[in-house]
Structure formats: structure tokens, C-alpha cells
N, C-alpha and C positions, 0 to 999 in steps of 0.2 A: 329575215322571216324565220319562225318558228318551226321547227322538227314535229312532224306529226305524231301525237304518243300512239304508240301501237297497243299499252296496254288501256288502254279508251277506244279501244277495236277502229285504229284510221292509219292509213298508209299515206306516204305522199305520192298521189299518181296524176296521171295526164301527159300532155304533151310538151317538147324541152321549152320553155320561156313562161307559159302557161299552166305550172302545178297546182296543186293543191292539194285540202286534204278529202280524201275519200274513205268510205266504209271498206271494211276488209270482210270477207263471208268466210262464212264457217263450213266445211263440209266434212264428210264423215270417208270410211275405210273405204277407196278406192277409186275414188274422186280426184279428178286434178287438185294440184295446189301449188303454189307458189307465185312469181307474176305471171299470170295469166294474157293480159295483156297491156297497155301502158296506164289503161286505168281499169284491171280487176286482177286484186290480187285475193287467194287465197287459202286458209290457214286451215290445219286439221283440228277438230273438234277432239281426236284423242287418238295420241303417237305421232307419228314423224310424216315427213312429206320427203319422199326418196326420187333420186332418178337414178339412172342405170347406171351411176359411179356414184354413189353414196348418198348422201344428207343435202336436197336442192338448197342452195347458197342466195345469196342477191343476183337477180336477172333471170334465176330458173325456173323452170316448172318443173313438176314431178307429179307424182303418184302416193294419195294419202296411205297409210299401214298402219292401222292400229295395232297398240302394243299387245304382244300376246301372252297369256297365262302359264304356270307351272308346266313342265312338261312339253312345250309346244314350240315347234323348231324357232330357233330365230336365228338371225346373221346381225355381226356386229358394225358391218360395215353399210348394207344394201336393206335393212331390216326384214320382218321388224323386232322393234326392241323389245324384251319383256315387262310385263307389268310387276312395279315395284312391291313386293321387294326381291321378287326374281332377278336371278343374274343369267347373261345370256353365255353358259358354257361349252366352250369348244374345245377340239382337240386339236394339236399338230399347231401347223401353221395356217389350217382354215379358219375363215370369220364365220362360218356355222357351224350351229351348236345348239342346245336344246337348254330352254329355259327352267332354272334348277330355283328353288327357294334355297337358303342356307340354311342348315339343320347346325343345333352347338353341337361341337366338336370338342374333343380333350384337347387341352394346352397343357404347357409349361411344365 
């Protein structure tokens, strides 16, 4: 049996001997997301879908984060992440940090 393409918005879900392919829904900043439950999984419309140790994997749920702009804290681990082309800068050994654009700088 064929892999359900994800980028054709379809998940393989259902119950173990009985899959198939189902619709995947979109939801926005702070909405569940990831498998929800054996047949509803779902994917953030813009940024990442986190649980309380990082980036939800295969099997998890989490919580959608849109990515956020210039200036606006974010964590590199637990998000969320910045909007490109913002880099999300920390100091030390934290994963938070506040989203910076790159400005040129003098080289060489």
C-alpha cells in the first residue's frame, strides 16, 4: 500500500489493520496540533506545533506558535521561532532570545 502524500494535505490514520488516507486540518496560533487522535491529525497553518520539550514528533500533540517578528522574544528549543529572515538570538547557554534581522556588518 501506498504512503499517504502529506504534501496533498493526507495523513495515514485510523485504526491498526484498518488505515487509510485521511484529510489533515489546518489550524492557526494556539490550537492543538499534531496527532490528535488516531484519525485527526493536525498541522499549523504558520510556525511550528511545540509541546513542553520541544518540536511535537510522530505520536504527539502540542500546541500551534506562530512564528514571530523582529524584535519579539523567541526560544529556540520550545518556540516560537522567528519569522524569516529573523534569527532567534540568545545569550549564554539559554534557548531564549529575541528575534534580530541581520544587519551587514564589516568583514575581512
Amino acid at each position: 500500500m501506498a504512503a499517504c502524500d502529506g504534501t496533498e494535505g493526507l495523513f495515514c490514520g485510523g485504526t491498526t489493520g484498518s488505515k487509510t488516507c485521511m484529510l489533515i486540518t489546518y489550524v492557526g496560533d494556539g490550537m492543538p496540533c499534531g496527532d490528535l487522535s488516531s484519525s485527526s491529525h493536525a498541522e499549523c497553518i504558520a510556525g511550528g506545533c511545540y509541546t513542553e520539550t520541544g518540536l511535537a514528533g510522530s505520536g504527539d500533540m502540542g500546541t500551534c506558535k506562530a512564528d514571530v517578528t523582529d524584535g519579539s522574544p523567541c526560544d529556540t528549543v520550545l518556540g516560537p521561532s522567528c519569522q524569516t529572515p529573523a534569527r532567534c538570538v540568545v545569550a549564554g547557554s539559554t534557548t531564549v532570545g529575541t528575534c534580530t534581522v541581520p544587519t551587514g556588518a564589516a568583514c575581512g
